[in-house]
C-alpha positions as a Markdown table, in Angstrom:
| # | Residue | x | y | z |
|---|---|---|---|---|
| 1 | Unk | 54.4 | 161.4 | 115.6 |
| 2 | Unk | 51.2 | 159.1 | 114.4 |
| 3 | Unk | 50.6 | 158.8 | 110.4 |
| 4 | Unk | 48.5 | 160.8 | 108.9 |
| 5 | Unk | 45.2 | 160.0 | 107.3 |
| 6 | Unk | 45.3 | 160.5 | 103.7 |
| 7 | Unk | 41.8 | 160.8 | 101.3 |
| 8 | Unk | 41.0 | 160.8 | 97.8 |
| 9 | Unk | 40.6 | 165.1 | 98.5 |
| 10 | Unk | 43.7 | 165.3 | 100.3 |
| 11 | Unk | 46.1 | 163.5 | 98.1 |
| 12 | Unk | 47.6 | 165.9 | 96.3 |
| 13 | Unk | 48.5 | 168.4 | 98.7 |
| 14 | Unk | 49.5 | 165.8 | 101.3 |
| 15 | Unk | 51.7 | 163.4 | 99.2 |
| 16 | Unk | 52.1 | 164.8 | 95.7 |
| 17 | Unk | 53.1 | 168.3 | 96.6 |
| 18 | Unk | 55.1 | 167.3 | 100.1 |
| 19 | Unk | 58.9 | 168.9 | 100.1 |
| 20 | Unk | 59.8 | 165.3 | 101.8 |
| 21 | Unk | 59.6 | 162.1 | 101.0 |
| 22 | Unk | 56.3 | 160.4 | 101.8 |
| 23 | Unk | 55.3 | 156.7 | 102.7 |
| 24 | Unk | 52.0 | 155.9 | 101.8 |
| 25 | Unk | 50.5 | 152.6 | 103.4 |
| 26 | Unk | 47.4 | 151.7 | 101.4 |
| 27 | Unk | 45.3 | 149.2 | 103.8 |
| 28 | Unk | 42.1 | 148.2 | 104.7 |
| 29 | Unk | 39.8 | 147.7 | 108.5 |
| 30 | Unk | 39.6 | 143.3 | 107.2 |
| 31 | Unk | 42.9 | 143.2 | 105.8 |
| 32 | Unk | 45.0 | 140.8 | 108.5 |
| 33 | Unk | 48.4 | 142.0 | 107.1 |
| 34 | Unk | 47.4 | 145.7 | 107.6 |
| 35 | Unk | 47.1 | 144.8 | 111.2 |
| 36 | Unk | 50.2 | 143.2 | 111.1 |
| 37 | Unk | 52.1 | 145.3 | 109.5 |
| 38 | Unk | 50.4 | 148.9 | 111.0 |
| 39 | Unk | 53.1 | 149.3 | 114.5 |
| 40 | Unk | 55.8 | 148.9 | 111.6 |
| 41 | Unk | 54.3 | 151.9 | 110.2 |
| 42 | Unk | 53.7 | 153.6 | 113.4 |
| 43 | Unk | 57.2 | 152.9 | 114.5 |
| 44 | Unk | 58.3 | 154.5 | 111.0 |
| 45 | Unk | 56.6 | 157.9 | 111.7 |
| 46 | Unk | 58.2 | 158.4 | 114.9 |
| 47 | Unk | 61.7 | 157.5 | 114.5 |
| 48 | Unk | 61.6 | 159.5 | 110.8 |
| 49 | Unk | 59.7 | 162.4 | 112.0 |
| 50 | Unk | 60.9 | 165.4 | 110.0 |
| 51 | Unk | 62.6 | 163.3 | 107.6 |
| 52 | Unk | 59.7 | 161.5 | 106.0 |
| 53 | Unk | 55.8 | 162.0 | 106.1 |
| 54 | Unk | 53.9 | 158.9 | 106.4 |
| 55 | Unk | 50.3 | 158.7 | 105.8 |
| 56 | Unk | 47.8 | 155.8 | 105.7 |
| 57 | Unk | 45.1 | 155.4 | 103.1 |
| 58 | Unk | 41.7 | 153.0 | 103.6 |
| 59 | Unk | 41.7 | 151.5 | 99.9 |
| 60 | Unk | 37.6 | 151.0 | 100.5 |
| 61 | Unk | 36.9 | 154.5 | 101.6 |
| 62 | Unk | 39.1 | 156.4 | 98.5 |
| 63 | Unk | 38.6 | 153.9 | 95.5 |
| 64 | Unk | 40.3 | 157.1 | 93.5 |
| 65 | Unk | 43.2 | 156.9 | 95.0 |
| 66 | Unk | 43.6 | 153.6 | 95.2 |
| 67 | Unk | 42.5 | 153.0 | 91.6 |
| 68 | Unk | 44.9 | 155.4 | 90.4 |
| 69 | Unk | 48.0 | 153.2 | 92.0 |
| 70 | Unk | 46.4 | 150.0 | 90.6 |
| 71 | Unk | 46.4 | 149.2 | 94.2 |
| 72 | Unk | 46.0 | 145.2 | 93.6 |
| 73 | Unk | 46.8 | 143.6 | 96.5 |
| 74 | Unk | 47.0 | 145.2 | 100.3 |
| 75 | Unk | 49.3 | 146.1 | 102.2 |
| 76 | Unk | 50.6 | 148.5 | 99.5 |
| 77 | Unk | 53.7 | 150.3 | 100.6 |
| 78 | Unk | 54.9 | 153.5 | 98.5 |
| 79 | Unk | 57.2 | 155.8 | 98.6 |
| 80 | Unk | 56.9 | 159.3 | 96.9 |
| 81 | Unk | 59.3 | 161.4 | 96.1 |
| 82 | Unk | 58.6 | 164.9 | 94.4 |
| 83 | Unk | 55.0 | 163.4 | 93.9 |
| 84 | Unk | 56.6 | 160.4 | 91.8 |
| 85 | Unk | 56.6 | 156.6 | 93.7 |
| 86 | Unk | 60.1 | 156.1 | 93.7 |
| 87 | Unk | 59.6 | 152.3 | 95.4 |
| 88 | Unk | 56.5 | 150.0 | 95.8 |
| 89 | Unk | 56.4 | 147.1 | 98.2 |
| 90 | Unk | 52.9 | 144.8 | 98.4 |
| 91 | Unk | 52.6 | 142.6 | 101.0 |
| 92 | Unk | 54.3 | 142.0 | 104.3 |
| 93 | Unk | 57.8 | 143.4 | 105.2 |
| 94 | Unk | 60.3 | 143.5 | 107.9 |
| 95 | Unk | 60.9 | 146.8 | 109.3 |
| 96 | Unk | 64.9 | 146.3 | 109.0 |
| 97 | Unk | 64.2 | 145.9 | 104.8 |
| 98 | Unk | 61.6 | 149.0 | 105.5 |
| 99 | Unk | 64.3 | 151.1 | 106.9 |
| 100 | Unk | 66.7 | 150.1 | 104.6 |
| 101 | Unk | 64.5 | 151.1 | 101.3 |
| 102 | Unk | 63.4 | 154.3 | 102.8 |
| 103 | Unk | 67.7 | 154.9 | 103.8 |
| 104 | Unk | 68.3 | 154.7 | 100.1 |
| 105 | Unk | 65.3 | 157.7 | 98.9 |
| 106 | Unk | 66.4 | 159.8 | 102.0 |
| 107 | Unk | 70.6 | 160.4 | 100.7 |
């Protein structure tokens, strides 16, 4: 299972109004840390298939969105729970810490 691509039209029914949780990486094509960060991601949406959704949003392409969160610096990591962000992480992580923060919204 690959992330899905989420918009500034899709939000709402793709993240706010999922029955599962749903990480949300907010990143962008120049942002070096996206890159780095992005087979994290990936690896996330295969091994939590069915437990999670994960989507990816391009900060330049939905300024709404990305407004909205007060997306500040990228990578921006969120999780949503029941349309609320239940956990924010900027910046680079380890997928170990990734998995452990998602392990606590999923019990």
């Amino acid at each position: 299972m690959k992330p899905i691509v989420v918009t500034d039209s899709n939000f709402q029914s793709e993240v706010i109004e999922s029955p599962i949780p749903v990480l949300v990486d907010f990143w962008a094509i120049w942002c070096g840390p996206c890159k780095m960060i992005a087979p994290t991601v990936d690896e996330i949406a295969s091994e939590f298939d069915g437990k999670i959704k994960v989507a990816k949003l391009d900060v330049d392409a939905n300024p709404k969105t990305a407004t909205a969160y007060r997306i500040m610096s990228i990578p921006t990591l969120m999780i949503f729970k029941g349309g609320q962000v239940v956990e924010q992480i900027v910046g680079l992580i380890n997928k170990r810490q990734l998995v452990e923060k998602l392990n606590t919204h999923l019990g």
